[in-house]
py3Dmol code that shows the C-alpha trace and the ligand (Angstrom):
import py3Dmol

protein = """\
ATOM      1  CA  UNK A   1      20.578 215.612 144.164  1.00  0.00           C
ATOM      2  CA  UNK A   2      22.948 218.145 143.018  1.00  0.00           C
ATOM      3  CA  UNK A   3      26.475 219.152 143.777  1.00  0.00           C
ATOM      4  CA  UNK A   4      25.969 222.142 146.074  1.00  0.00           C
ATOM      5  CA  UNK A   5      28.549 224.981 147.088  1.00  0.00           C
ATOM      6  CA  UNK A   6      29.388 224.903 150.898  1.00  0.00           C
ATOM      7  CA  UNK A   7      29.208 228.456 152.936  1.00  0.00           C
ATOM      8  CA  UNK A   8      32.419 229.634 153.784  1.00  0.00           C
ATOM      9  CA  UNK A   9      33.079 228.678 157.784  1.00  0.00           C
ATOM     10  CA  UNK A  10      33.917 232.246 158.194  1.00  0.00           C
ATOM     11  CA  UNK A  11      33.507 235.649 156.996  1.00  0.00           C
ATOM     12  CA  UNK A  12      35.420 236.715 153.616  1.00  0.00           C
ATOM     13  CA  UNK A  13      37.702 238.787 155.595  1.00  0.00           C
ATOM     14  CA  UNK A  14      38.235 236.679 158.345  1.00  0.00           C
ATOM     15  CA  UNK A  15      41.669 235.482 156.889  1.00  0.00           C
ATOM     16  CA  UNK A  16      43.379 238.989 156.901  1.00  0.00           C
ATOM     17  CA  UNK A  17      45.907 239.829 156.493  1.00  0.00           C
ATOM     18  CA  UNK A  18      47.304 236.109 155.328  1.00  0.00           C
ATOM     19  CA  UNK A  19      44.500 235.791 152.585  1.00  0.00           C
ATOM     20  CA  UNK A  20      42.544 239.235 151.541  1.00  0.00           C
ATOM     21  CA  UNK A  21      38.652 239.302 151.727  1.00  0.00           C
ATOM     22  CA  UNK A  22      38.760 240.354 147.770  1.00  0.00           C
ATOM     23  CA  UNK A  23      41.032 236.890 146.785  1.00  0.00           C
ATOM     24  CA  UNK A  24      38.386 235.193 149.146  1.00  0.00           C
ATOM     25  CA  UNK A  25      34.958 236.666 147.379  1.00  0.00           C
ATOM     26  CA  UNK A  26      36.620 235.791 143.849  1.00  0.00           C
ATOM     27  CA  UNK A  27      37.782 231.916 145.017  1.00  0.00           C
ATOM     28  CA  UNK A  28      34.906 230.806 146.755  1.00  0.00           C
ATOM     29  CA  UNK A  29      31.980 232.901 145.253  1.00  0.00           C
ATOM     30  CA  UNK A  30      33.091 232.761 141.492  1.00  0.00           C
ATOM     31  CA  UNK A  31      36.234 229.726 141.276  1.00  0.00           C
ATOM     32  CA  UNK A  32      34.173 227.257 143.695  1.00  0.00           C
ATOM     33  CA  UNK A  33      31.344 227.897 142.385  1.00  0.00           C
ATOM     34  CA  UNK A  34      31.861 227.616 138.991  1.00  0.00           C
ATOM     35  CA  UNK A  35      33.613 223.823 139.563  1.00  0.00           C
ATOM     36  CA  UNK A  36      30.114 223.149 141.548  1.00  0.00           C
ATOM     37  CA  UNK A  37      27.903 224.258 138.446  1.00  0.00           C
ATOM     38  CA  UNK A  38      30.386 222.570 135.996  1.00  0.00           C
ATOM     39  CA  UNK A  39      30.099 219.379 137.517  1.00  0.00           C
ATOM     40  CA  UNK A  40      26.208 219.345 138.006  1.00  0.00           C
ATOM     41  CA  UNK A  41      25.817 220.320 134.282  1.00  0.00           C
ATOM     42  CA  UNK A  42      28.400 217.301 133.229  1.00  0.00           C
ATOM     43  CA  UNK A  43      26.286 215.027 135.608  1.00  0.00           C
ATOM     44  CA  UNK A  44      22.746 216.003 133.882  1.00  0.00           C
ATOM     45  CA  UNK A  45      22.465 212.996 131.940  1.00  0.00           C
ATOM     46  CA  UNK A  46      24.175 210.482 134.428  1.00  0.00           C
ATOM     47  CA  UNK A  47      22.379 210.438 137.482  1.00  0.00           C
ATOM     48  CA  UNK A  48      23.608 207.299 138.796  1.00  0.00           C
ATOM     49  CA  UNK A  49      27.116 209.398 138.765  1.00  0.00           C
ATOM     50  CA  UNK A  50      25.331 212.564 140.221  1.00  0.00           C
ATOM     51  CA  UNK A  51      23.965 210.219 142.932  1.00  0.00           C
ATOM     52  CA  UNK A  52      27.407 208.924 144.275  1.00  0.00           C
ATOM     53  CA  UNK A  53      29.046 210.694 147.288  1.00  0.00           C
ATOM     54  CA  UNK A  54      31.453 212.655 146.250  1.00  0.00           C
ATOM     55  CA  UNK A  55      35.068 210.761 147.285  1.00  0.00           C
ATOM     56  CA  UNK A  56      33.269 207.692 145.185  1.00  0.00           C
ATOM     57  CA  UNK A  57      33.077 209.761 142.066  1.00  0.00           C
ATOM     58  CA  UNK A  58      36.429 210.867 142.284  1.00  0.00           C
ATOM     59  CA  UNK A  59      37.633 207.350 143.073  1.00  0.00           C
ATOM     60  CA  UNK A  60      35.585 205.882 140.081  1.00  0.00           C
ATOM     61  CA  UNK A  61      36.682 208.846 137.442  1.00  0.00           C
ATOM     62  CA  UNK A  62      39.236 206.613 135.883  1.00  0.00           C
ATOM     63  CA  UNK A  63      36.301 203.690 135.717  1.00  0.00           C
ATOM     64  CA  UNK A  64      33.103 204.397 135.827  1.00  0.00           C
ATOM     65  CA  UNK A  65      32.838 208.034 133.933  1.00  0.00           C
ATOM     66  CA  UNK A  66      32.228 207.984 130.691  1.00  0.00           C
ATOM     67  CA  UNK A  67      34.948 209.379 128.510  1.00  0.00           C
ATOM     68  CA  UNK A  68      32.792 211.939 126.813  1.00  0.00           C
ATOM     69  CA  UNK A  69      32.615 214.119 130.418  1.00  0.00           C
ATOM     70  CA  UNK A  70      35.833 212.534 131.777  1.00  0.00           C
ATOM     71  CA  UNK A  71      37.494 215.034 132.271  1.00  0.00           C
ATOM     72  CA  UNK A  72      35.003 217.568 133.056  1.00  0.00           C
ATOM     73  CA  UNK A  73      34.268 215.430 135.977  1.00  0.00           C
ATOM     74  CA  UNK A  74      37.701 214.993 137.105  1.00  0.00           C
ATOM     75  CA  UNK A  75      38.436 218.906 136.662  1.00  0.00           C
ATOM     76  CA  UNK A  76      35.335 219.873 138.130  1.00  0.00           C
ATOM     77  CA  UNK A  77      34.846 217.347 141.232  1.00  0.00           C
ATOM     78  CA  UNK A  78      38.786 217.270 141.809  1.00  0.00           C
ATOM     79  CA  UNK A  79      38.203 221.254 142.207  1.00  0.00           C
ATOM     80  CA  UNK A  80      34.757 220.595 144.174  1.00  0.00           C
ATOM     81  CA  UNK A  81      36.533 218.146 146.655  1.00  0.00           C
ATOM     82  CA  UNK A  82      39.457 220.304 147.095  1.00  0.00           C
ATOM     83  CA  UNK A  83      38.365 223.842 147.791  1.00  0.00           C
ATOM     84  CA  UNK A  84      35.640 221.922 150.040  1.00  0.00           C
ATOM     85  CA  UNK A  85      38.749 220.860 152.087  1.00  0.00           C
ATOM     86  CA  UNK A  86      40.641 223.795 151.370  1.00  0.00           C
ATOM     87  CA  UNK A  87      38.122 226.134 153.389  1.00  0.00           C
ATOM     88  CA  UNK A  88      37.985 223.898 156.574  1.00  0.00           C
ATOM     89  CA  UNK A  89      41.400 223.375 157.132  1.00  0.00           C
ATOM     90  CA  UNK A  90      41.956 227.205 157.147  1.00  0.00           C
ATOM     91  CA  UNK A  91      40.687 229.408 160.222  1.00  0.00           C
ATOM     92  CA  UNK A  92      40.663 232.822 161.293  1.00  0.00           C
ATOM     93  CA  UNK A  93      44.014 233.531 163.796  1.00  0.00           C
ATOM     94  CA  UNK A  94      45.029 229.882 162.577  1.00  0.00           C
ATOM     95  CA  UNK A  95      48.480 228.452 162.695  1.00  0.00           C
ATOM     96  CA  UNK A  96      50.562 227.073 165.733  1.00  0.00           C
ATOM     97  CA  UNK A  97      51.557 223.844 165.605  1.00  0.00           C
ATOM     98  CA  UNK A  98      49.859 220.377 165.559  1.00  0.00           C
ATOM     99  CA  UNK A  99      49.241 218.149 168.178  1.00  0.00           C
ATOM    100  CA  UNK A 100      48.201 214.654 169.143  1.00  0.00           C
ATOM    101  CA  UNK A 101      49.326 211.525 167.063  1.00  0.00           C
ATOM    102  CA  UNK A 102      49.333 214.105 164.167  1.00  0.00           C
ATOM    103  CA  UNK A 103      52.271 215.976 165.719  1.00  0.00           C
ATOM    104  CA  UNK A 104      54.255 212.826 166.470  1.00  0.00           C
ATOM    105  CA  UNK A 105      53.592 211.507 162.902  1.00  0.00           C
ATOM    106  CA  UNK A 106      55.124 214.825 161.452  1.00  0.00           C
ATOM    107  CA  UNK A 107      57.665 214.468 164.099  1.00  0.00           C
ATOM    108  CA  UNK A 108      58.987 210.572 163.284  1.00  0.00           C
ATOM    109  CA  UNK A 109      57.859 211.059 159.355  1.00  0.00           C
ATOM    110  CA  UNK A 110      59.563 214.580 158.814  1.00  0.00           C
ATOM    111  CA  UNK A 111      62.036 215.486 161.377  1.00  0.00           C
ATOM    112  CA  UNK A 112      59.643 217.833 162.893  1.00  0.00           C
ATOM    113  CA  UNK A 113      57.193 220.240 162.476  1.00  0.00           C
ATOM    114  CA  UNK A 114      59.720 222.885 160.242  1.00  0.00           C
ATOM    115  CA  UNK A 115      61.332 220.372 157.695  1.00  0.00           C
ATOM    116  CA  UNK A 116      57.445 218.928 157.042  1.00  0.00           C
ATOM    117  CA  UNK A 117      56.828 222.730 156.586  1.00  0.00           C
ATOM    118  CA  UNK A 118      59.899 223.223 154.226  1.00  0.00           C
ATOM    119  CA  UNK A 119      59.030 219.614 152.368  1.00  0.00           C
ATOM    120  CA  UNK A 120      55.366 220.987 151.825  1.00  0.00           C
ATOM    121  CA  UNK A 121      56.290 224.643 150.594  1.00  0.00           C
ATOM    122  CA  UNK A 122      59.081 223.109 148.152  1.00  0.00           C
ATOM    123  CA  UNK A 123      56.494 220.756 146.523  1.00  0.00           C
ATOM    124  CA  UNK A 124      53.629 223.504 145.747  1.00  0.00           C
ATOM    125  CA  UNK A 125      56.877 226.090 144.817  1.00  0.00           C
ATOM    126  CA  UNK A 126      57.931 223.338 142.045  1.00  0.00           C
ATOM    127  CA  UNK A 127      54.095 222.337 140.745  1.00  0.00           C
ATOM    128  CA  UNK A 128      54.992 223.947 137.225  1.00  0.00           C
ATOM    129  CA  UNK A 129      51.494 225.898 136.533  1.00  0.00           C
ATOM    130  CA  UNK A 130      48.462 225.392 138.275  1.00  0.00           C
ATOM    131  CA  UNK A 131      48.164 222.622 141.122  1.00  0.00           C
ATOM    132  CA  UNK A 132      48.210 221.965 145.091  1.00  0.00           C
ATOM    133  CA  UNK A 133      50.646 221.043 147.196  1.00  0.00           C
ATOM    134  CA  UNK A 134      49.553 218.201 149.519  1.00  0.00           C
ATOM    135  CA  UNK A 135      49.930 215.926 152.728  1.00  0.00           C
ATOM    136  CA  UNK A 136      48.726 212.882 152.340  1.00  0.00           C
ATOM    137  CA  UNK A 137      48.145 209.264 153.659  1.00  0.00           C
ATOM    138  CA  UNK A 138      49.309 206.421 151.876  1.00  0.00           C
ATOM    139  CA  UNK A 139      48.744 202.996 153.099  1.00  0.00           C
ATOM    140  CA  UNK A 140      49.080 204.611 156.572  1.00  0.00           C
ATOM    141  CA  UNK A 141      52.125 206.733 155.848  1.00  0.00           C
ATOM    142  CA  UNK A 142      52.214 210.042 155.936  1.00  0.00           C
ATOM    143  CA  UNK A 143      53.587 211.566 152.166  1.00  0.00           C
ATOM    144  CA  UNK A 144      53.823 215.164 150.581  1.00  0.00           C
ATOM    145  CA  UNK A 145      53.011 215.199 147.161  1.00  0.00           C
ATOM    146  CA  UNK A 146      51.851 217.629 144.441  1.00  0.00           C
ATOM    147  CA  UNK A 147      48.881 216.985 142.310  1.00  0.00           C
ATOM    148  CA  UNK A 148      48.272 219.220 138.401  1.00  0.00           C
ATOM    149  CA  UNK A 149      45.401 221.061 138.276  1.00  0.00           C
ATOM    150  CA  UNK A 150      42.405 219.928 140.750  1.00  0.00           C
ATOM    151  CA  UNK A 151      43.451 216.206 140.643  1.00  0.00           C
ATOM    152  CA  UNK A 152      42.576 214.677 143.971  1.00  0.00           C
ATOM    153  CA  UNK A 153      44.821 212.660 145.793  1.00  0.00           C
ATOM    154  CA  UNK A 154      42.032 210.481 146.491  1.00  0.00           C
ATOM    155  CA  UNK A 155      41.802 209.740 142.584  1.00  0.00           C
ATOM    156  CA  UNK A 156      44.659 208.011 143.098  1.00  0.00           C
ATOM    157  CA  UNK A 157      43.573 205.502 146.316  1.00  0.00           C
ATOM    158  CA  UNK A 158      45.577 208.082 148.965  1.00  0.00           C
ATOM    159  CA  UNK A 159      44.004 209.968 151.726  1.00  0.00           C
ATOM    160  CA  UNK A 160      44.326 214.127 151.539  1.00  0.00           C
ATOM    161  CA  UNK A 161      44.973 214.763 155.344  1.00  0.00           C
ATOM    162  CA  UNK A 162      45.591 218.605 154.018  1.00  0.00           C
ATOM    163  CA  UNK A 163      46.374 220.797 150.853  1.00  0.00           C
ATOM    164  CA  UNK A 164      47.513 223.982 149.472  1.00  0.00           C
ATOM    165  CA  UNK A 165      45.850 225.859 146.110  1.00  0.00           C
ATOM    166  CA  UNK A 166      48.759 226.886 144.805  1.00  0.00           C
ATOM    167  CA  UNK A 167      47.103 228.473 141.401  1.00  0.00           C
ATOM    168  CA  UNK A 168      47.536 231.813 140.915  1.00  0.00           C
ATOM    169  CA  UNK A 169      43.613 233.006 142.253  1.00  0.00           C
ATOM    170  CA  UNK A 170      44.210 231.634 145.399  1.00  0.00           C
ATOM    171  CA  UNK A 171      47.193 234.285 145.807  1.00  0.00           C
ATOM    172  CA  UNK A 172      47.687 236.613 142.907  1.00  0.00           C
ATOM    173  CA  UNK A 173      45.992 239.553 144.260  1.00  0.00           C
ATOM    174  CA  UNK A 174      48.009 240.040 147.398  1.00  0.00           C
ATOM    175  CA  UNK A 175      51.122 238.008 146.537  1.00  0.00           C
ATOM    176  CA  UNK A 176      51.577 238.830 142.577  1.00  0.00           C
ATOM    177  CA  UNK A 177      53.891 236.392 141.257  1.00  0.00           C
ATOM    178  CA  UNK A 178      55.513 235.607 144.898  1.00  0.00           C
ATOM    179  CA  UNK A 179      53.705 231.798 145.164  1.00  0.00           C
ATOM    180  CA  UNK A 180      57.038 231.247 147.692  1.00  0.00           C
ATOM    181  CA  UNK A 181      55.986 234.345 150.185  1.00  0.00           C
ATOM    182  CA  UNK A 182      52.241 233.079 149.844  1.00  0.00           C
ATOM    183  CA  UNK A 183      53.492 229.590 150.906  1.00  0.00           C
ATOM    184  CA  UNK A 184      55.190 230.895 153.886  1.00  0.00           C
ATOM    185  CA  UNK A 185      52.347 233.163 154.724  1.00  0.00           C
ATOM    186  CA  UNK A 186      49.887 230.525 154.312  1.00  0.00           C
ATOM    187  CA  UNK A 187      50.908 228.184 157.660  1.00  0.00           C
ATOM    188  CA  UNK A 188      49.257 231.533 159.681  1.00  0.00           C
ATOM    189  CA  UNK A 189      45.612 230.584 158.766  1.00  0.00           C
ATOM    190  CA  UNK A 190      45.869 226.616 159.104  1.00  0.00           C
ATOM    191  CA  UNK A 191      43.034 225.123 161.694  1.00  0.00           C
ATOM    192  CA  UNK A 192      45.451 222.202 162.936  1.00  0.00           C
ATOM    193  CA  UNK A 193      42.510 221.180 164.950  1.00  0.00           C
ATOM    194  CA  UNK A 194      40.717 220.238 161.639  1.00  0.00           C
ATOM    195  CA  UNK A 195      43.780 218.754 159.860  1.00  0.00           C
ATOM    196  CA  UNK A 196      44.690 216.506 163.310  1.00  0.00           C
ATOM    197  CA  UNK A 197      40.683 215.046 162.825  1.00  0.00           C
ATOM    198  CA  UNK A 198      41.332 214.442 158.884  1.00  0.00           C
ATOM    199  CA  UNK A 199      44.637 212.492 159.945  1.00  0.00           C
ATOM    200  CA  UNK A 200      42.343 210.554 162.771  1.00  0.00           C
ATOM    201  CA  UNK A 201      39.963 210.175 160.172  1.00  0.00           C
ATOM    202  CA  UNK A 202      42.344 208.988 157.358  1.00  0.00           C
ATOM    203  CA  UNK A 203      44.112 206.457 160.074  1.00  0.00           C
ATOM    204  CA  UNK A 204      40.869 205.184 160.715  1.00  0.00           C
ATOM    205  CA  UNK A 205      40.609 204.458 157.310  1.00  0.00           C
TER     206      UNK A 205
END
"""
ligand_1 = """\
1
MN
Mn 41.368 227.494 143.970
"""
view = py3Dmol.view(width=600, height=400)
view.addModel(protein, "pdb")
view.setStyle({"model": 0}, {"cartoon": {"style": "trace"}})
view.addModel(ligand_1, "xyz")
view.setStyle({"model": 1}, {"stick": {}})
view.zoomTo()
view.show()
């Protein structure tokens, strides 16, 4: 079965005035979309690939893909895998602050909720280029990190408990060249319910 493009959770302008409805018809109708198709046509001859769930693809890119659609497939699944996460862990009136085990992770790992905040921001304002800024699980521990392009944290064995697009079509319309005032910005739409059920999720393992 193919790669499919999920609806958006909510309406195209239901991230105003954080992320415009314009940015969001453009990312998820044309960006998205286009990794989706990309990765079904590099699939056409491999179904045994186009068969795996998508984390096992990403996990076996390095192994099992061929190196003739390599990196196609990492491009175009990272990208998949990541906007799919990317629109979930975003929500209309979002932001606030975590709670649960999540919040006392942040809390023990970070300092607290505002130097996790300032950590996160400062690794998607230095990701020379294109990229995402990232919180992640690694055996257990909570990290930030920054990944190139769409590269997956979970390429690389770790467990995305949330990420930031920080390319420019995820911001470039409202925010021109100002990735650091997007950044800030950006904490107003984030669904911590959604993020504290990854983390569960990723502790669970
Ligand atoms: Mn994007």
């Amino acid at each position: 079965m193919a790669f499919e493009l999920p609806p958006l959770p909510y309406a195209y302008n239901a991230l105003e005035p954080v992320i415009d409805e314009a940015t969001m018809h453009l990312h998820h109708e044309k960006h998205h979309a286009a990794y989706v198709n990309n990765l079904n046509a590099a699939l056409k001859e491999h179904a045994d690939l186009a068969a795996l769930p998508l984390d096992d693809l990403l996990r076996a890119v390095q192994t099992k893909v061929p190196e003739a659609i390599r990196t196609a497939v990492r491009n175009n699944a990272g990208g998949h895998s990541n906007h799919s996460m990317f629109w979930k862990i975003m929500k209309p009136a979002g932001g606030g602050a975590p709670s649960g085990a999540l919040a006392q992770d942040i809390d023990k790992t970070f300092g607290g909720l505002d130097g996790f905040k300032a950590k996160f921001n400062d690794a998607g304002l230095k990701r020379f280029g294109s990229g995402w800024a990232w919180l992640v699980l690694k055996k257990g521990q909570l990290e930030v990190l920054s990944t190139a392009n769409q590269d997956s944290p979970i390429m690389d064995g770790l467990y995305p408990v949330m990420g930031n697009d920080v390319w420019e079509h995820a911001y470039y319309l409202k925010y021109q060249n100002r990735r650091g005032d997007y950044l800030t910005a950006w904490w107003n739409a984030v669904n911590w319910d959604e993020v504290g059920r990854r983390y569960e999720a990723g502790k669970r393992g």
